[in-house]
LOGU-938489 format. One record per atom (N, C-alpha, C): residue number from 0; residue in three letters; y negated, z negated, x. Coordinates in steps of 0.02 Angstrom, whole numbers, plus 50000, padded with zeros to 5 digits. Layout:
<sites>
[NUM, 'ALA', [Y, Z, X]];
...
</sites>
This chain:
<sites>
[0, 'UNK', [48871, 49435, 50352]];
[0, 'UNK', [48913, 49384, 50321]];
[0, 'UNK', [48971, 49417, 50284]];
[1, 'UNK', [49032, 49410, 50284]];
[1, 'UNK', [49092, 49409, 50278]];
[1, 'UNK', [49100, 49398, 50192]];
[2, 'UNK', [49089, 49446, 50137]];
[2, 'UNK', [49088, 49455, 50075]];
[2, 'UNK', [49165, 49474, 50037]];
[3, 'UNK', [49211, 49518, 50053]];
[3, 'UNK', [49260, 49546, 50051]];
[3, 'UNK', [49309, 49531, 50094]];
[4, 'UNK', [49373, 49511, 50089]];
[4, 'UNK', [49443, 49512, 50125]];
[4, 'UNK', [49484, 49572, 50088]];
[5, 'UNK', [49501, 49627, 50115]];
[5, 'UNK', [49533, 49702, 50086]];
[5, 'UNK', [49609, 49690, 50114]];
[6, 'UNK', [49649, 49684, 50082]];
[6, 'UNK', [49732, 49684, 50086]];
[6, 'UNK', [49753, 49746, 50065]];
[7, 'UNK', [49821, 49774, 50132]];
[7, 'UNK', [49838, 49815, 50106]];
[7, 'UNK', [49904, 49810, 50081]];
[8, 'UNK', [49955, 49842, 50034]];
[8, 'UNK', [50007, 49828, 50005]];
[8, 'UNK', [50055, 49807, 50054]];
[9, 'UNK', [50073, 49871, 50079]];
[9, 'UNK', [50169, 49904, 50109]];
[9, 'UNK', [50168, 49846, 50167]];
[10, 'UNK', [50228, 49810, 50162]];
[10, 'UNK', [50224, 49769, 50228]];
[10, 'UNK', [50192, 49719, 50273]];
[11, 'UNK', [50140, 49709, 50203]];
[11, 'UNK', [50093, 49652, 50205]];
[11, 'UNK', [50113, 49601, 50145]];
[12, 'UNK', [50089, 49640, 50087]];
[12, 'UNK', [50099, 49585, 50052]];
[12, 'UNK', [50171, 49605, 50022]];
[13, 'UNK', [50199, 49655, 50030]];
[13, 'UNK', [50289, 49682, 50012]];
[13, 'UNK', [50325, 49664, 50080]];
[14, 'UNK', [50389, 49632, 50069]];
[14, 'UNK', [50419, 49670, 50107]];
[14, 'UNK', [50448, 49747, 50122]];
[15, 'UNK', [50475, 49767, 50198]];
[15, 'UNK', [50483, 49847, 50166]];
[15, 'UNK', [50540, 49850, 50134]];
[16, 'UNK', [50549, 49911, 50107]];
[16, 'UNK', [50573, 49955, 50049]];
[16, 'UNK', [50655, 49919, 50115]];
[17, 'UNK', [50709, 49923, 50061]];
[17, 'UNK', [50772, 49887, 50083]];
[17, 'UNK', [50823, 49948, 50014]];
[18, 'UNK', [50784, 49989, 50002]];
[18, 'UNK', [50815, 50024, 49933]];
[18, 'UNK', [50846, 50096, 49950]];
[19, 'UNK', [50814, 50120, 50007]];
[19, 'UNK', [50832, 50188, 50041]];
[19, 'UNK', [50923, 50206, 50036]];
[20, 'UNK', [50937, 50145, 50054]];
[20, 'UNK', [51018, 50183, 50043]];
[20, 'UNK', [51056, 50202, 49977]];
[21, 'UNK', [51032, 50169, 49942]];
[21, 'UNK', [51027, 50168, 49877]];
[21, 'UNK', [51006, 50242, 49849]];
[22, 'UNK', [50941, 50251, 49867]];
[22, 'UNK', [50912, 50319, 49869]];
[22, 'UNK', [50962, 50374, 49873]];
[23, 'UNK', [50968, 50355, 49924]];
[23, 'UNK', [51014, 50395, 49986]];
[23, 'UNK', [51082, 50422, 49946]];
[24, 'UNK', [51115, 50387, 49914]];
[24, 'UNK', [51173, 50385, 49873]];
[24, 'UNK', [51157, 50436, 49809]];
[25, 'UNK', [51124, 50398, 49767]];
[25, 'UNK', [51085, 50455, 49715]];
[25, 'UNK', [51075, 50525, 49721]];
[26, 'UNK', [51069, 50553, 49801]];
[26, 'UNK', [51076, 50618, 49807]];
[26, 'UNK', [51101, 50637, 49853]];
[27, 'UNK', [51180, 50576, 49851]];
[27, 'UNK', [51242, 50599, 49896]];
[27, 'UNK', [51217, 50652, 49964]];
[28, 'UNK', [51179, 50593, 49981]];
[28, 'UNK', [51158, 50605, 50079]];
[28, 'UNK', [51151, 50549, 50110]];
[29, 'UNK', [51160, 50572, 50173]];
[29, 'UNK', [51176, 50542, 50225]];
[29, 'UNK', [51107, 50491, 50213]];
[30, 'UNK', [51113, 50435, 50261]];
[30, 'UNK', [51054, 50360, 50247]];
[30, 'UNK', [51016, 50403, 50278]];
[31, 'UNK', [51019, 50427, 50352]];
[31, 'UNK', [50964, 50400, 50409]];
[31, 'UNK', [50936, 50498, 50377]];
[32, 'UNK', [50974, 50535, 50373]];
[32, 'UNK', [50936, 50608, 50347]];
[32, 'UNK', [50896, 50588, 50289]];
[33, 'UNK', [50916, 50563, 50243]];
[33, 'UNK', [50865, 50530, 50181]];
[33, 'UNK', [50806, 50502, 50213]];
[34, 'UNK', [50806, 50457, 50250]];
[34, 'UNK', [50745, 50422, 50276]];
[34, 'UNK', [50703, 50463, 50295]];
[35, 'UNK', [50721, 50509, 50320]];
[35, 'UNK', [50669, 50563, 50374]];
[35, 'UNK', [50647, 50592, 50319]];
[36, 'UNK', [50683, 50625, 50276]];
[36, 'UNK', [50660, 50645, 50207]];
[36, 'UNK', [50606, 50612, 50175]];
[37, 'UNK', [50633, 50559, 50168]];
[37, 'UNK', [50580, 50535, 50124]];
[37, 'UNK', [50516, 50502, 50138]];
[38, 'UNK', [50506, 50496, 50195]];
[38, 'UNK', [50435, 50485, 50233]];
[38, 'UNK', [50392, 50557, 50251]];
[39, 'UNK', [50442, 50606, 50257]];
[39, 'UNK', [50404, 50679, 50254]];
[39, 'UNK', [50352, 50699, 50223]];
[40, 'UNK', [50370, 50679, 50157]];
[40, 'UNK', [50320, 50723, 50127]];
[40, 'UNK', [50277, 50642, 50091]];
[41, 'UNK', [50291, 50587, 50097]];
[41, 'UNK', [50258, 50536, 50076]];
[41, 'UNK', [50163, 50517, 50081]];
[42, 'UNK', [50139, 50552, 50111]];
[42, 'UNK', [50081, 50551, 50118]];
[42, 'UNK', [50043, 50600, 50055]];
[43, 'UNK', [50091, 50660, 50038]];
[43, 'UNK', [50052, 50692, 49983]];
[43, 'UNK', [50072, 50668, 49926]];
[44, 'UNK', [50136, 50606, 49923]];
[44, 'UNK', [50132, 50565, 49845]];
[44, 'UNK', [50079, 50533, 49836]];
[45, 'UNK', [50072, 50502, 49887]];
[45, 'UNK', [50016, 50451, 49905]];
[45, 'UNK', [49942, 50490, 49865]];
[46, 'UNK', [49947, 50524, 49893]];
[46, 'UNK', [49867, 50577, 49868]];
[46, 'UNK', [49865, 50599, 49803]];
[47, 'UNK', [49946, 50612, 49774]];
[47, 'UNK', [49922, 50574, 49693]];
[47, 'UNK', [49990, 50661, 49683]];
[48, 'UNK', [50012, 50670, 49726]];
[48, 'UNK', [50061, 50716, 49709]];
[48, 'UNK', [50101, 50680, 49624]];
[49, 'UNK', [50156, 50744, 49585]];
[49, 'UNK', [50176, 50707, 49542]];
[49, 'UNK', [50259, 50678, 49570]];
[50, 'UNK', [50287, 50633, 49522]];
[50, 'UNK', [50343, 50607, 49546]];
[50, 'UNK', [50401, 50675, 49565]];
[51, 'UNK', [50402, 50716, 49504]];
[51, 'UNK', [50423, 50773, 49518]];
[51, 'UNK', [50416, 50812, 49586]];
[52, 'UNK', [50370, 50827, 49603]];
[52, 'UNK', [50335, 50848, 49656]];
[52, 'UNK', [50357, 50828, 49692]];
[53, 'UNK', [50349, 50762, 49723]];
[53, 'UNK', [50371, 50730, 49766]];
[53, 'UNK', [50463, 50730, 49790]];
[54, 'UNK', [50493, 50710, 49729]];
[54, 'UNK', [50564, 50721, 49720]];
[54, 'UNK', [50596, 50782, 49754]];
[55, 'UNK', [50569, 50836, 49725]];
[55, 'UNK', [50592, 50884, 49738]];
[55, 'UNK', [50606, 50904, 49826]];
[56, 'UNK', [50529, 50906, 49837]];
[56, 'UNK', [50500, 50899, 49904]];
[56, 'UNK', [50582, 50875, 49948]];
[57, 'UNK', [50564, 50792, 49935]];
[57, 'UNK', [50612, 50782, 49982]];
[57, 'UNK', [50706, 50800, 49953]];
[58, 'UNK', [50750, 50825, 49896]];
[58, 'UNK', [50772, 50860, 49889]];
[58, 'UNK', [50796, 50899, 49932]];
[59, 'UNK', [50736, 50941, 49929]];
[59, 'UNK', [50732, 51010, 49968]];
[59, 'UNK', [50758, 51007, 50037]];
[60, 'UNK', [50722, 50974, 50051]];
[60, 'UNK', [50715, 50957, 50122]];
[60, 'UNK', [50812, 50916, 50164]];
[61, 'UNK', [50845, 50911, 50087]];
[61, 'UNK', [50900, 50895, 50091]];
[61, 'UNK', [50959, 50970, 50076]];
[62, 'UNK', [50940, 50999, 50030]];
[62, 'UNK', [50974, 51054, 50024]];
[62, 'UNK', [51008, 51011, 49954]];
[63, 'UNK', [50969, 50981, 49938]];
[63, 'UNK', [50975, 50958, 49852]];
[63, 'UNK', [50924, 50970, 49801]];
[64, 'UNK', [50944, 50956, 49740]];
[64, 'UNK', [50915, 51012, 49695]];
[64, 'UNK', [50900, 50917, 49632]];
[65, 'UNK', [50854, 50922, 49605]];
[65, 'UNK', [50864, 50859, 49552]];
[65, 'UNK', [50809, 50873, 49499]];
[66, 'UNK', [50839, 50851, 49419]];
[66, 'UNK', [50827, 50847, 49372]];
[66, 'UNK', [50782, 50811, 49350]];
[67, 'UNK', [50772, 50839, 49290]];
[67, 'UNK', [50711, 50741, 49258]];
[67, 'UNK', [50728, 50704, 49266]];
[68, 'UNK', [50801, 50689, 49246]];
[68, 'UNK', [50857, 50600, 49247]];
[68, 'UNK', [50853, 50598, 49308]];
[69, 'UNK', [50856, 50630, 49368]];
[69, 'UNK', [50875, 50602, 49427]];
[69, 'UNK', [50823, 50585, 49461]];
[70, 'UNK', [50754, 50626, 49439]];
[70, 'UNK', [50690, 50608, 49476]];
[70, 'UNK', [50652, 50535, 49444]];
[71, 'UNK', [50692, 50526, 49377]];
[71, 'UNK', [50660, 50460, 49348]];
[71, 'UNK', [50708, 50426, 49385]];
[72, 'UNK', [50757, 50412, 49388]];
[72, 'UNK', [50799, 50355, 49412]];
[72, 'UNK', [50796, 50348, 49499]];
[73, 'UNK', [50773, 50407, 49546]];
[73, 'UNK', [50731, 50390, 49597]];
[73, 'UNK', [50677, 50356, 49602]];
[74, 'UNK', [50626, 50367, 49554]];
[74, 'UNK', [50575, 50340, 49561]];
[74, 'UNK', [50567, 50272, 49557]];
[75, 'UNK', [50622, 50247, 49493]];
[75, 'UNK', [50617, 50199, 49471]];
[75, 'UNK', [50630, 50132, 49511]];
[76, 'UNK', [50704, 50171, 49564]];
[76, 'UNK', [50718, 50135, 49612]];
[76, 'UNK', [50670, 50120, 49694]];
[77, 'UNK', [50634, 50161, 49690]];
[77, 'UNK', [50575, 50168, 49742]];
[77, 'UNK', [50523, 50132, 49712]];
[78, 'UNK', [50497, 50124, 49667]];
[78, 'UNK', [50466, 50072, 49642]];
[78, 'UNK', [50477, 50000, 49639]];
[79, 'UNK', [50545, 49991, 49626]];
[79, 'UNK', [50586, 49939, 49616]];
[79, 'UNK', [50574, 49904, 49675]];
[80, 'UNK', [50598, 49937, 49737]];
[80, 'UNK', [50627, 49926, 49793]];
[80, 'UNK', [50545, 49908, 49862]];
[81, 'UNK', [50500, 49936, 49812]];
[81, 'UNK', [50437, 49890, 49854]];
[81, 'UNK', [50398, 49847, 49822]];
[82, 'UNK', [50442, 49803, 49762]];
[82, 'UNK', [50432, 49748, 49738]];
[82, 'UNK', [50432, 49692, 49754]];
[83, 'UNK', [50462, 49681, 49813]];
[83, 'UNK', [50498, 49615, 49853]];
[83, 'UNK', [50430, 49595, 49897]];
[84, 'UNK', [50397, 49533, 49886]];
[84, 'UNK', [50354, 49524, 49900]];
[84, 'UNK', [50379, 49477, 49941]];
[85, 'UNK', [50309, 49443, 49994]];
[85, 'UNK', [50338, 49395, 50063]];
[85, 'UNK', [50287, 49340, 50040]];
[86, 'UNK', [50334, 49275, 50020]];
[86, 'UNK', [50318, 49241, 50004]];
[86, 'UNK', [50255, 49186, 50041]];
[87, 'UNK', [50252, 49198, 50089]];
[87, 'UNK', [50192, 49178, 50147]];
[87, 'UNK', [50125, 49213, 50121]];
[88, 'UNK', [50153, 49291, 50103]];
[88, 'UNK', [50068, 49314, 50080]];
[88, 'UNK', [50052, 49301, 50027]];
[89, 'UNK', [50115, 49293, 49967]];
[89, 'UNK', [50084, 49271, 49918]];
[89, 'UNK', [50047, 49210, 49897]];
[90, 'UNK', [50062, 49165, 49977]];
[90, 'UNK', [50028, 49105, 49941]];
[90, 'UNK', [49952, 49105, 49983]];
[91, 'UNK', [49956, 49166, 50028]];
[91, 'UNK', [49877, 49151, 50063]];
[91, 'UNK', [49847, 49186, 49996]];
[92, 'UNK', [49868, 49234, 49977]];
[92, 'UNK', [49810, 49250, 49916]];
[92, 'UNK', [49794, 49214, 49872]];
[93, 'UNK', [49855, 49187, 49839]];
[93, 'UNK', [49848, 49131, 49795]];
[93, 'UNK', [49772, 49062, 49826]];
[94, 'UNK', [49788, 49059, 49887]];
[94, 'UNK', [49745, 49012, 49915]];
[94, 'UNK', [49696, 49026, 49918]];
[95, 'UNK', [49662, 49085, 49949]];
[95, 'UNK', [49612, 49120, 49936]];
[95, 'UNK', [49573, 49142, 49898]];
[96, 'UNK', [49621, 49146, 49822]];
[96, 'UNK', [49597, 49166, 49753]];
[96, 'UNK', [49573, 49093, 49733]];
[97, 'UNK', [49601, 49038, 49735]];
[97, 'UNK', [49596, 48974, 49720]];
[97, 'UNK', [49510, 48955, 49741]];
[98, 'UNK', [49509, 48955, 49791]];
[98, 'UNK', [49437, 48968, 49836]];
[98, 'UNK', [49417, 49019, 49819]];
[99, 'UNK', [49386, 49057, 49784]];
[99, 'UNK', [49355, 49088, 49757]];
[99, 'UNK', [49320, 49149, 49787]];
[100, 'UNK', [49347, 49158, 49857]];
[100, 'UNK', [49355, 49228, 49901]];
[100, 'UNK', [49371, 49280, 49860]];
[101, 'UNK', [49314, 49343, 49855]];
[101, 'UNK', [49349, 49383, 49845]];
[101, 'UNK', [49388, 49427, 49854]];
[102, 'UNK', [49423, 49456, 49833]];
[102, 'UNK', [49501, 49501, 49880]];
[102, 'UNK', [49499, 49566, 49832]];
[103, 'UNK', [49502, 49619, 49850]];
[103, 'UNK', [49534, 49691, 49848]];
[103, 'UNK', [49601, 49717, 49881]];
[104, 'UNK', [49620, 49741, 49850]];
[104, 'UNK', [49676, 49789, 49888]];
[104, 'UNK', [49675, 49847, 49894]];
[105, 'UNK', [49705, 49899, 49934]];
[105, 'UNK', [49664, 49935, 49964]];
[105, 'UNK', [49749, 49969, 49981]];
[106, 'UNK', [49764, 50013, 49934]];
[106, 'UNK', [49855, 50021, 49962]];
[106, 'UNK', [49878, 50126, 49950]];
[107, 'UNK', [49912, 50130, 49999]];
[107, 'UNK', [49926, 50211, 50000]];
[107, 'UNK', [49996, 50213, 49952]];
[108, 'UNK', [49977, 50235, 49881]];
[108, 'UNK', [50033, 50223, 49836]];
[108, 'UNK', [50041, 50258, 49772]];
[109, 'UNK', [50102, 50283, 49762]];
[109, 'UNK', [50083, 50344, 49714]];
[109, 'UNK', [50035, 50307, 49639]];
[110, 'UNK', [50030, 50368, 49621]];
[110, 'UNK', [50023, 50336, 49534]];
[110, 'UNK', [50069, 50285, 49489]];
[111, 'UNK', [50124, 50312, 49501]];
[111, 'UNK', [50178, 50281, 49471]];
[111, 'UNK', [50195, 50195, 49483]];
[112, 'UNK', [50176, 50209, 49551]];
[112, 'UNK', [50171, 50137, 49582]];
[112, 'UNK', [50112, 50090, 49568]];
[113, 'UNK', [50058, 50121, 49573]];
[113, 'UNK', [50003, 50094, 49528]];
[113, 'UNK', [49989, 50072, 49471]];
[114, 'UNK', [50030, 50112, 49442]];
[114, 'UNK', [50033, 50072, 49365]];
[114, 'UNK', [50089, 50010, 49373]];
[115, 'UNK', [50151, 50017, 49424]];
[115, 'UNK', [50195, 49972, 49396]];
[115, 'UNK', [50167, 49906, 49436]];
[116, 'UNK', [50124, 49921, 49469]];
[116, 'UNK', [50092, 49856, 49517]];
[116, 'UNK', [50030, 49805, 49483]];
[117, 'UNK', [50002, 49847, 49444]];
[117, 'UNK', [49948, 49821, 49392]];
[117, 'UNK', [49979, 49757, 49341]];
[118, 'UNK', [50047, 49777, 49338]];
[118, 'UNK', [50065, 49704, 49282]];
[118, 'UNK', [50098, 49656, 49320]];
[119, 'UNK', [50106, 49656, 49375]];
[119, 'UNK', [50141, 49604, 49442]];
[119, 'UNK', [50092, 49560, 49436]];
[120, 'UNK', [50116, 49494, 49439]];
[120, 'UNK', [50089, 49430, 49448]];
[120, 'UNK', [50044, 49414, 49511]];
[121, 'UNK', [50045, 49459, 49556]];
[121, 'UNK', [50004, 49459, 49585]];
[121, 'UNK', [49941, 49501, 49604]];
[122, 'UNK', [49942, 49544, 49552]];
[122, 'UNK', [49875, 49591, 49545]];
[122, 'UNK', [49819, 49548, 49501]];
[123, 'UNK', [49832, 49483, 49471]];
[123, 'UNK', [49788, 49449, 49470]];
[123, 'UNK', [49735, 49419, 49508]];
[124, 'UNK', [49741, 49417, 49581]];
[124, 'UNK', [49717, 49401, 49625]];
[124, 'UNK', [49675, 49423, 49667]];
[125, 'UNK', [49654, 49479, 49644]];
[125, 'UNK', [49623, 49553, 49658]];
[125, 'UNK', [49576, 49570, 49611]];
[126, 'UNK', [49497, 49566, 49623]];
[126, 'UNK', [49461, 49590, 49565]];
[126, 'UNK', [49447, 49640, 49576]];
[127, 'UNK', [49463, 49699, 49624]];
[127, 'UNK', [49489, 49770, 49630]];
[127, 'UNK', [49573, 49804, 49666]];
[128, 'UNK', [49585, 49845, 49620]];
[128, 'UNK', [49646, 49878, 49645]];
[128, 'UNK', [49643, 49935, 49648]];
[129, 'UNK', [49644, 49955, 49721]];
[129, 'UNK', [49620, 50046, 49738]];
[129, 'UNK', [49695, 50086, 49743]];
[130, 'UNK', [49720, 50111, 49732]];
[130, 'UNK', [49748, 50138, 49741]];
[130, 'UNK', [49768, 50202, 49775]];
[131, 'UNK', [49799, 50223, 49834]];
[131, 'UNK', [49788, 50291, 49842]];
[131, 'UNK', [49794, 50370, 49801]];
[132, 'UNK', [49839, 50368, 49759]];
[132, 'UNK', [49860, 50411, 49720]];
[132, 'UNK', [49826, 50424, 49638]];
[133, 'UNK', [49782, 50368, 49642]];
[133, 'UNK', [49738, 50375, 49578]];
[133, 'UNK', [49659, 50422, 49612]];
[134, 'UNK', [49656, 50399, 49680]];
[134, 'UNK', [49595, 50424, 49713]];
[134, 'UNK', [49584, 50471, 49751]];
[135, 'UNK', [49658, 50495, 49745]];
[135, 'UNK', [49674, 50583, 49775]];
[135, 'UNK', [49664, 50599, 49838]];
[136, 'UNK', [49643, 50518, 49880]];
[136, 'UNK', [49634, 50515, 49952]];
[136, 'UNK', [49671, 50468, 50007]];
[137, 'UNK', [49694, 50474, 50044]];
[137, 'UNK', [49728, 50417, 50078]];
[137, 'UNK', [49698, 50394, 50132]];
[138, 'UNK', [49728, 50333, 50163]];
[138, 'UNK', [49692, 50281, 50228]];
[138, 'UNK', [49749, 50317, 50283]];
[139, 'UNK', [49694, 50331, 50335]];
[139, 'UNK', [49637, 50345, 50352]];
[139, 'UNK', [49594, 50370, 50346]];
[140, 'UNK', [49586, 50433, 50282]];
[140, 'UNK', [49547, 50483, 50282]];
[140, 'UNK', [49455, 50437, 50279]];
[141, 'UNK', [49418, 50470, 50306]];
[141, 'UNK', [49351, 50434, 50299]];
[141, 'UNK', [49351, 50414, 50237]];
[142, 'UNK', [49341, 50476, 50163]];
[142, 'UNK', [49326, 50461, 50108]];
[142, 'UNK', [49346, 50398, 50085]];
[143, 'UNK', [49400, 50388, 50101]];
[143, 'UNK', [49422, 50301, 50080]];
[143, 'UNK', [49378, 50258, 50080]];
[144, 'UNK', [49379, 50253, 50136]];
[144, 'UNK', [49322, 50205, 50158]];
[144, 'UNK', [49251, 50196, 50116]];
[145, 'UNK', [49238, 50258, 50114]];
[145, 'UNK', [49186, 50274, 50077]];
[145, 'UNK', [49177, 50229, 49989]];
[146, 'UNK', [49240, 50254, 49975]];
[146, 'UNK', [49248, 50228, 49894]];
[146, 'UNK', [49246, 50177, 49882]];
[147, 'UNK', [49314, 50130, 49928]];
[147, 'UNK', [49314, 50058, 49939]];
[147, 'UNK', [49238, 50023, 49939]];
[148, 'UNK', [49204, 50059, 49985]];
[148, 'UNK', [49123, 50008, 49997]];
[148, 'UNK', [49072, 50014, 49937]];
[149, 'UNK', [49089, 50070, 49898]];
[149, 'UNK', [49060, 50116, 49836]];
[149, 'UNK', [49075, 50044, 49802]];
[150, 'UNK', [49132, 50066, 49789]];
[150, 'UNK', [49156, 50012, 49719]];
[150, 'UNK', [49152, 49921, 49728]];
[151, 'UNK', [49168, 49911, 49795]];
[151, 'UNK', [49143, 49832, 49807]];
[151, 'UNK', [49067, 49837, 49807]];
[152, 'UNK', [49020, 49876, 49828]];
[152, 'UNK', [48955, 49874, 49837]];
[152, 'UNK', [48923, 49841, 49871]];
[153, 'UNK', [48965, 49857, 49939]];
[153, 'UNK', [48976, 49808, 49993]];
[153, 'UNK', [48943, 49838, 50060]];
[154, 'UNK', [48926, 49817, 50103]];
[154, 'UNK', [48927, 49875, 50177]];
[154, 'UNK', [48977, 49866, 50221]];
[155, 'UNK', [48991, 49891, 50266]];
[155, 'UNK', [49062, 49872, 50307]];
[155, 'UNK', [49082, 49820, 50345]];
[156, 'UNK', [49011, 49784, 50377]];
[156, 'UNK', [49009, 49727, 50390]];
[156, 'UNK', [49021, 49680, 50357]];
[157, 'UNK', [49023, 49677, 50299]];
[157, 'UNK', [49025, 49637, 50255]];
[157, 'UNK', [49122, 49634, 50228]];
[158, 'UNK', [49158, 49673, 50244]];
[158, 'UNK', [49213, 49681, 50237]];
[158, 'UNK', [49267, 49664, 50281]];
[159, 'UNK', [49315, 49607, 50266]];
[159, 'UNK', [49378, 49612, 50313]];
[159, 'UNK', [49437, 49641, 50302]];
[160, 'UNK', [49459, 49679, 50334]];
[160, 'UNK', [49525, 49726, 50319]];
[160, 'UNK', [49579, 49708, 50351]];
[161, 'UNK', [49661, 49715, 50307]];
[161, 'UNK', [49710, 49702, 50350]];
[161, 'UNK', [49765, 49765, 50331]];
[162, 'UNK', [49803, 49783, 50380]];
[162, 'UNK', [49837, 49825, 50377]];
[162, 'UNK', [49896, 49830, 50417]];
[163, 'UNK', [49953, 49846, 50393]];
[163, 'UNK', [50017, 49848, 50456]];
[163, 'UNK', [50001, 49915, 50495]];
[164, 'UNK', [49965, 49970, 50471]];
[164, 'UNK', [49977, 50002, 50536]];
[164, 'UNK', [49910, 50045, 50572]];
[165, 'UNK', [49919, 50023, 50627]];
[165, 'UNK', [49872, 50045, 50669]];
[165, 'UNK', [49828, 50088, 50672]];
[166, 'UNK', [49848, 50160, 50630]];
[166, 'UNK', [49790, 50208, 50605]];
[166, 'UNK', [49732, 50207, 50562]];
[167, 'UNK', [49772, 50133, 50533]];
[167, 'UNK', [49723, 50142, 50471]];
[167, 'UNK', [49643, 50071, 50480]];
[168, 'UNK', [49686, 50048, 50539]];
[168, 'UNK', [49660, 49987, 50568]];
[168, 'UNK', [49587, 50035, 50616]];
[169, 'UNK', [49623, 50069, 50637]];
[169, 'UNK', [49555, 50119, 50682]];
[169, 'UNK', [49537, 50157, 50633]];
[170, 'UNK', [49525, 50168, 50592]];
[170, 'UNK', [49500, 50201, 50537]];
[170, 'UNK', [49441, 50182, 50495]];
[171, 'UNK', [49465, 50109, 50478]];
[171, 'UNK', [49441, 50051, 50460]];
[171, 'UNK', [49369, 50030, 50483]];
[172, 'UNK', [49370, 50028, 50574]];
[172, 'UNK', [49335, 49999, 50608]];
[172, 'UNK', [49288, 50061, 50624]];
[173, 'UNK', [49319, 50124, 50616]];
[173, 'UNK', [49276, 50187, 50647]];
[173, 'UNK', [49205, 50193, 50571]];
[174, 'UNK', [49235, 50156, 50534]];
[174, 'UNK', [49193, 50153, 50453]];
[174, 'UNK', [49142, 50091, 50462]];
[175, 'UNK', [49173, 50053, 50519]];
[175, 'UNK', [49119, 49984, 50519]];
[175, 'UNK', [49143, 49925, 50505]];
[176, 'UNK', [49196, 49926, 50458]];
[176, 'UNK', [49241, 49862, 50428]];
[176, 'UNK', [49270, 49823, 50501]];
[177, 'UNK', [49257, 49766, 50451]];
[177, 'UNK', [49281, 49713, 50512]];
[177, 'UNK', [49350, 49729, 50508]];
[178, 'UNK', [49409, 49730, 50555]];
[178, 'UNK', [49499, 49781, 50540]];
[178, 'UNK', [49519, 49734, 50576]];
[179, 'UNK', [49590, 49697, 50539]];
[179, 'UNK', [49636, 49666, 50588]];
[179, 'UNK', [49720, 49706, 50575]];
[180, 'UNK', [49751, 49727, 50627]];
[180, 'UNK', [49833, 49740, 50639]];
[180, 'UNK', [49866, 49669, 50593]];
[181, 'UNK', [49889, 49710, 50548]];
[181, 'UNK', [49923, 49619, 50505]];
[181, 'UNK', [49987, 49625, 50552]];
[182, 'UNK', [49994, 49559, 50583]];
[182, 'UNK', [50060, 49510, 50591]];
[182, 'UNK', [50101, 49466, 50562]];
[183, 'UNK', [50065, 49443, 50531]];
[183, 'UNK', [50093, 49371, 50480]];
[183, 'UNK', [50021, 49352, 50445]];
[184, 'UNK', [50063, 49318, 50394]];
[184, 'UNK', [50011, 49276, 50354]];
[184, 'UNK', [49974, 49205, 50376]];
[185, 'UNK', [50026, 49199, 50414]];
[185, 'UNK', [49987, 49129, 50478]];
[185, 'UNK', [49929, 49161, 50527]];
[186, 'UNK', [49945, 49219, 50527]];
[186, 'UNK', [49893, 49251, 50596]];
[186, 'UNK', [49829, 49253, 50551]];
[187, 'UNK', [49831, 49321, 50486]];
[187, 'UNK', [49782, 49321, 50454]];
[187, 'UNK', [49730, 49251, 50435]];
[188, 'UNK', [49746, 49199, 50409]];
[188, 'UNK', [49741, 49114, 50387]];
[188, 'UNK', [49691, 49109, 50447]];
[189, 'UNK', [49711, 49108, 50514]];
[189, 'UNK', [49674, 49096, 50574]];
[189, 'UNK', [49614, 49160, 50566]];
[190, 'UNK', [49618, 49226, 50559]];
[190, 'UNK', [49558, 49274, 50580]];
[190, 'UNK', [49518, 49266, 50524]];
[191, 'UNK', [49541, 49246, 50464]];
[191, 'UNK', [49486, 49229, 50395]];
[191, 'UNK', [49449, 49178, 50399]];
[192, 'UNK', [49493, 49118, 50431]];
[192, 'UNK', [49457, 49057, 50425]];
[192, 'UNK', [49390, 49087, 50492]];
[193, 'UNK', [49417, 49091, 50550]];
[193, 'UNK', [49361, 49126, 50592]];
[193, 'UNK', [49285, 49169, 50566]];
[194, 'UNK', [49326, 49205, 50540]];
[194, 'UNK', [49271, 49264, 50489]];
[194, 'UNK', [49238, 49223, 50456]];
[195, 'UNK', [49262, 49177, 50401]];
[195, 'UNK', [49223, 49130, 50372]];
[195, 'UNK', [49154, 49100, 50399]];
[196, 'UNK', [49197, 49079, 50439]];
[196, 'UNK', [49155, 49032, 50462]];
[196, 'UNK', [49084, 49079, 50541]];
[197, 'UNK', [49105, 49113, 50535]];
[197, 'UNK', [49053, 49156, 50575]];
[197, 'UNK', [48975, 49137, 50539]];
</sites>
């Protein structure tokens, strides 16, 4: 029986990041070389790298060099910029929370982001928020999985997962969790009510 619905952040319940050029400007480079940059090394923010760290990283990787002021006012805007939520998911959670489903989230995201996501109006809706960068592990790695079922006190069957991307969806399922590819918030509505009702 179907105990847990697990949401993941980026592109589910955010829209994506629309802030990169922006970025991009801040350390007077090119858009599309920034982008490559900054997905490079994004998996070891995720794992709880520091903002610094991270900054630099991609920097580097530019043949730019940046300060405290410039690594705060990156960050700030990278934070900022995966704030924009999609108003379709916010109201399946809302609906869901209403009904008394419980929901986790389950998101690959620095620290920094973790804290600034905890006072969003919609981390109410969540009587767990995992974070990747507080747990020094990211999705797909097994251990995830592991923690997530730890801390709901759940088994995997008992769990539905959604995710935009496909690795983490086979990841998911290689753990046992029931895993759906998120499309929309209309698609999800249909595979919950299903699950439900199983």
């Amino acid at each position: 029986m179907l105990r847990w619905i697990v949401f993941d952040y980026g592109e589910v319940i955010s829209r994506r990041i629309r802030a990169l050029p922006e970025m991009a400007a801040l350390l007077e480079t090119d858009a599309a070389e920034f982008e490559k940059a900054y997905w490079a090394d994004r998996r070891d923010y995720d794992a709880g790298a520091s903002d610094t760290e991270y900054w630099r990283a991609v920097a580097g990787r530019l043949g730019r060099e940046v300060d405290d002021s410039l690594v705060q006012r990156l960050t700030s805007v990278d934070v900022d910029g995966w704030m924009s939520t999609e108003p379709d998911s916010l109201a399946l959670l809302e609906d869901l929370h209403r009904r008394g489903v419980p929901l986790a989230l389950l998101s690959n995201a620095s620290t920094t982001f973790a804290r600034a996501g905890e006072s969003k109006p919609w981390a109410r809706f969540f009587q767990h928020l995992l974070f990747s960068g507080d747990l020094r592990v990211t999705k797909p790695d097994p251990e995830i999985w592991r923690i997530l079922l730890d801390t709901l006190g759940a088994k995997p069957s008992e769990c539905l997962f959604f995710d935009d991307r496909a690795e983490n969806i086979e990841g998911a399922r290689e753990a046992g969790l029931h895993a759906e590819l998120w499309s929309s918030a209309s698609r999800a509505r249909t595979v919950i009510q299903e699950q439900l009702a199983a």
